[in-house]
C-alpha positions in Angstrom: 18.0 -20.0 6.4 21.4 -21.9 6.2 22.4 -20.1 3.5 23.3 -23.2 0.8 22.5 -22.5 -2.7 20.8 -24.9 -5.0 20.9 -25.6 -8.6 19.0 -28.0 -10.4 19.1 -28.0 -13.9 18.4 -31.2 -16.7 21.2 -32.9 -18.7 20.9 -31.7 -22.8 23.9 -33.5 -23.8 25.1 -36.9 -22.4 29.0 -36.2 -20.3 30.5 -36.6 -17.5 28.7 -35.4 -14.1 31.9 -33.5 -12.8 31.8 -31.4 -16.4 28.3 -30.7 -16.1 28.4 -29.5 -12.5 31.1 -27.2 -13.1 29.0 -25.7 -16.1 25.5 -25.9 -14.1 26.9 -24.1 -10.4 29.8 -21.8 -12.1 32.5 -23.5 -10.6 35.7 -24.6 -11.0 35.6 -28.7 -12.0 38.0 -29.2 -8.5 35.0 -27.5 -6.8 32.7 -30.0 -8.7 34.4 -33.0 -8.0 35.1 -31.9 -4.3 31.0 -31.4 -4.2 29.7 -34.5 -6.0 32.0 -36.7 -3.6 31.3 -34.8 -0.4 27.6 -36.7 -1.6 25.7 -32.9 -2.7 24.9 -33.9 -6.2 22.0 -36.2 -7.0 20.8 -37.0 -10.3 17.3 -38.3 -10.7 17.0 -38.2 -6.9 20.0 -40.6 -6.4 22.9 -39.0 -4.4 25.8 -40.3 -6.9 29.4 -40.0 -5.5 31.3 -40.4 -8.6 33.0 -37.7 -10.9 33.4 -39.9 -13.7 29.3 -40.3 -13.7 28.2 -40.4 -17.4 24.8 -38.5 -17.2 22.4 -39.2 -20.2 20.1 -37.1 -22.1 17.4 -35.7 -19.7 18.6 -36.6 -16.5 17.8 -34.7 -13.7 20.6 -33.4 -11.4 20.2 -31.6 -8.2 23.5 -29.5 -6.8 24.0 -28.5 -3.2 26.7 -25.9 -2.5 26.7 -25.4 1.1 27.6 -22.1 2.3 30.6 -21.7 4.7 30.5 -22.1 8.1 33.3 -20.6 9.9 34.0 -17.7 8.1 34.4 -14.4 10.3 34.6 -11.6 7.9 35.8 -8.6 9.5 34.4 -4.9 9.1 37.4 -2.4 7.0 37.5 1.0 6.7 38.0 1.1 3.4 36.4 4.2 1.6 34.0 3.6 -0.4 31.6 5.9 -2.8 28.0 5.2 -1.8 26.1 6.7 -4.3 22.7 6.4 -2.7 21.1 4.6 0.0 18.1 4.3 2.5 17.0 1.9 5.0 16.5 -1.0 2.5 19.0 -0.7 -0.1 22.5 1.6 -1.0 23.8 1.8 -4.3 28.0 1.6 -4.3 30.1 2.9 -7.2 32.8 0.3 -6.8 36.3 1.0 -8.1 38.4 -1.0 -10.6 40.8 -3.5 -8.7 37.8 -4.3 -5.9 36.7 -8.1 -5.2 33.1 -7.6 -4.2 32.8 -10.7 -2.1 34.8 -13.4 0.0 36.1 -16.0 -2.2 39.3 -18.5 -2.2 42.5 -16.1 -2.6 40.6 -12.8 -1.5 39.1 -13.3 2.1 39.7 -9.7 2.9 39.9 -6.0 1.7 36.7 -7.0 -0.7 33.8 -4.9 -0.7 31.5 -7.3 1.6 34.4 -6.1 3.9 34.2 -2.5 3.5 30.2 -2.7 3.1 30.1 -4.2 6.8 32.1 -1.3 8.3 30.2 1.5 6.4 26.3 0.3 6.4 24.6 -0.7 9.6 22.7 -3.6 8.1 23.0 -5.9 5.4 20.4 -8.9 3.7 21.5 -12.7 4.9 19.1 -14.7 1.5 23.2 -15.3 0.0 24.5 -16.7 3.2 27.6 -15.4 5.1 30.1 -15.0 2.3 28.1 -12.4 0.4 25.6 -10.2 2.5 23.8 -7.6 1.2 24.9 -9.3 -2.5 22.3 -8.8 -5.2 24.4 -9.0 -8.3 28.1 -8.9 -9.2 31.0 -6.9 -10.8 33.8 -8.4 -12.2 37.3 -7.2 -9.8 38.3 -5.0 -12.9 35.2 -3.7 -13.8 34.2 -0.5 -12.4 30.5 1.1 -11.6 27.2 1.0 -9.9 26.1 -2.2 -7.8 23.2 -2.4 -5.2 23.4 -3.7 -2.1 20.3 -4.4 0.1 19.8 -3.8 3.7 17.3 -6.5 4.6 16.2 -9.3 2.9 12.4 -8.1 2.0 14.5 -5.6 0.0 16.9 -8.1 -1.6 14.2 -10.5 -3.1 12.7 -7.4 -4.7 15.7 -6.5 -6.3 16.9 -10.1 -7.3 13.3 -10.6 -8.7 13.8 -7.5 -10.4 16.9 -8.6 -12.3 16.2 -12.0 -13.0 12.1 -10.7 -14.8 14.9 -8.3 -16.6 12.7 -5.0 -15.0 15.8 -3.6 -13.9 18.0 -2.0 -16.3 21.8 -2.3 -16.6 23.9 0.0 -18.8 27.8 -0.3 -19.1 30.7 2.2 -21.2 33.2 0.2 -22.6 36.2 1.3 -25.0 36.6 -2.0 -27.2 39.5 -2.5 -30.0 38.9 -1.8 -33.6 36.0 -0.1 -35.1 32.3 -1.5 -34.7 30.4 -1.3 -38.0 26.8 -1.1 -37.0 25.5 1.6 -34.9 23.9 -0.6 -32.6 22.6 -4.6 -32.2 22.0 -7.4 -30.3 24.2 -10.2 -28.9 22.4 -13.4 -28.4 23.8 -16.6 -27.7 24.6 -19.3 -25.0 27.8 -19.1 -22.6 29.1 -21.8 -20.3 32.6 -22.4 -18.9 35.0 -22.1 -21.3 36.5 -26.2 -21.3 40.7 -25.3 -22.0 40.2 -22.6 -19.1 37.9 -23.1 -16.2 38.7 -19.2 -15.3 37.3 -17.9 -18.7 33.8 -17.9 -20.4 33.1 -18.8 -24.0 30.0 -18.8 -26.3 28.7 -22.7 -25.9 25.8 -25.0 -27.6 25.1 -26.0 -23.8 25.7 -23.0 -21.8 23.0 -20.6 -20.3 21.7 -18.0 -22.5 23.2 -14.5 -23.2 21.9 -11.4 -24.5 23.4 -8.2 -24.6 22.3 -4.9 -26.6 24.7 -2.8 -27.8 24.8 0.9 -29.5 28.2 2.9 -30.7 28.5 6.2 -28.4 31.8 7.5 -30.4 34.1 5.7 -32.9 38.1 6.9 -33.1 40.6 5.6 -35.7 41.1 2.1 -33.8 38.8 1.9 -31.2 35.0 2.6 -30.5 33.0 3.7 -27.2 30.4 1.2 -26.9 27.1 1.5 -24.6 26.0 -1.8 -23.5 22.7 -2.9 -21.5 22.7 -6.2 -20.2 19.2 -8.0 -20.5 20.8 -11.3 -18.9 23.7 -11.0 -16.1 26.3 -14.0 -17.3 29.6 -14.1 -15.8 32.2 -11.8 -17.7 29.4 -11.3 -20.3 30.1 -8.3 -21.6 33.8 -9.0 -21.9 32.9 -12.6 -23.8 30.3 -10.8 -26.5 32.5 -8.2 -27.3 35.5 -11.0 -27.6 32.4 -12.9 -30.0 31.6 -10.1 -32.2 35.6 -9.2 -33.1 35.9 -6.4 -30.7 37.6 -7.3 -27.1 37.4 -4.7 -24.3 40.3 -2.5 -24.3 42.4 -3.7 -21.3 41.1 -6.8 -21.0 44.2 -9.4 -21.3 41.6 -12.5 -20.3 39.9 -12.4 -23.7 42.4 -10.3 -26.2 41.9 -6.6 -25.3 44.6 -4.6 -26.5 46.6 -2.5 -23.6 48.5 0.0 -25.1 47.6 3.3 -22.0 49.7 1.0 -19.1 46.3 0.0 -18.1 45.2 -2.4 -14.6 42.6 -4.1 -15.8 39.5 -3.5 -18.9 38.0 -0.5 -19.8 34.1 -1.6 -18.2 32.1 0.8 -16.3 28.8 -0.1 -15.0 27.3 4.0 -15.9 23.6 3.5 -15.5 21.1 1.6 -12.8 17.0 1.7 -13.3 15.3 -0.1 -10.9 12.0 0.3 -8.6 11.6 1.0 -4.8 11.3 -1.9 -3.0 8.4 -0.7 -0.9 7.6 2.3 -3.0 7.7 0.5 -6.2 9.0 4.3 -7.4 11.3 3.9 -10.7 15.0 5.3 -9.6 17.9 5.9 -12.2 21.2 6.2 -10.5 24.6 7.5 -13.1 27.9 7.0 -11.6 30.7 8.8 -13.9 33.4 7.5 -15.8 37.0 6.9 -13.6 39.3 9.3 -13.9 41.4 7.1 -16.4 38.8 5.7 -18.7 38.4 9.9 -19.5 42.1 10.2 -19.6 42.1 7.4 -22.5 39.0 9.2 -24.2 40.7 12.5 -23.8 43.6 11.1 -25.5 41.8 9.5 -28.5 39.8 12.7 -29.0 42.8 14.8 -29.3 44.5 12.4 -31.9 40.8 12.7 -33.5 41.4 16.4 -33.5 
């Protein structure tokens, strides 16, 4: 296994192929226009070499992202809180501040680095940049991931999350006060076009859905559960931008930072998933960090 990833995916709207790319593989449009000319993007079977490409409705278009080839990632002993783990998978409650894998501008201190000194094993389906990778957190986002051991493990657990069997539940402390007592987000996000680093509810995008239910409401702010029934990058952080209520903390999309926060107020609390091989249902909690409570503990006392 070589470790490229492929995305193929049909043209709704007609564009330019270097937009579309960037959309359809999550990347930034440099990325796209390095791929489509390095001769990895094909539409309707024909390798086309030009960014400027106007795709039509309906066409077809085939993206090859190669994985890297020389890159060495060294083994740090960096401490890290493994929740749980057996011989096919370990759950990790990573901290706030943490890349979780090698990418340009963090090649080191992530926690594919740490991962590699503490766990004897790790799957190879996502290539040499991400082992043992089933699903993300965002650097300043804090909580539960799963990491698997082998790769009969990681297609389990992928399958899992993509048939939306395993469950994802998030705290998140979001400005103002939220009305309803719970809902559902649902809409499409793509690339946001003013800011390849950002996300933003689009006509073209893939879709989003997010549940939502009000844990506690203070005078300005409101603790929000979340459970993610689609895994969009920055998806939580975008629908709580949508729906008039950023993420405390969270300068990329107008969260309000008045604690001398380092980053949003996002904790990935709650994991359901099956055994692998056992196919046993397993719930792992992780707590909330030590200054999401301090911010709570605040609010509550102003509450009285």
């Amino acid at each position: 296994m070589n470790g490229d990833s492929v995305v193929t995916a049909s043209a709704c709207s007609a564009g330019r192929l270097d937009n579309f790319v960037s959309t359809a593989a999550e990347c930034t449009r440099s990325h796209a226009k390095t791929l489509i000319e390095a001769g990895n993007v094909s539409v309707n079977g024909v390798k086309v070499a030009k960014s400027g490409f106007s795709l039509k409705v309906g066409d077809f278009v085939e993206i090859v992202n190669p994985a890297p080839k020389e890159l060495n990632l060294e083994p740090e002993n960096i401490p890290i809180d493994i929740v749980w783990q057996d011989d096919d998978f370990a759950v990790v409650n990573k901290p706030q501040g943490m890349v979780v894998h090698p990418a340009p501008g963090a090649y080191d201190h992530t926690l594919v680095n740490a991962l590699l000194y503490s766990l004897s094993s790790l799957s190879g389906i996502n290539g040499v940049a991400r082992p043992g990778i089933v699903h993300r957190l965002d650097k300043d986002t804090s909580g539960l991931l799963v990491v698997a051991k082998n790769d009969f493990a990681h297609a389990s657990l992928q399958k899992q999350i993509a048939e939306k069997s395993a469950k994802r539940y998030y705290y998140a402390l979001v400005d103002g006060v939220v009305e309803k007592d719970s809902g559902e987000i649902r809409n499409f996000l793509a690339r946001s076009t003013s800011d390849r680093k950002k996300y933003a509810v689009a006509r073209d995008g893939r879709l989003a859905v997010t549940l939502y239910r009000v844990a506690e409401r203070f005078s300005a702010y409101t603790l929000v559960e979340y459970e993610l029934k689609t895994g969009r990058t920055h998806q939580i952080r975008v629908h709580s931008r949508y729906i008039g209520h950023p993420v405390v903390g969270d300068r990329t999309y107008g969260g309000s930072d008045k604690f001398g926060l380092n980053g949003q107020l996002l904790h990935a609390y709650k994991l359901v998933l099956r055994h692998p091989r056992t196919d046993e249902e397993m719930t792992f909690t992780a707590p909330l960090p030590e200054y999401f409570e301090r911010v709570l503990a605040e609010l509550r006392a102003k509450k009285g």
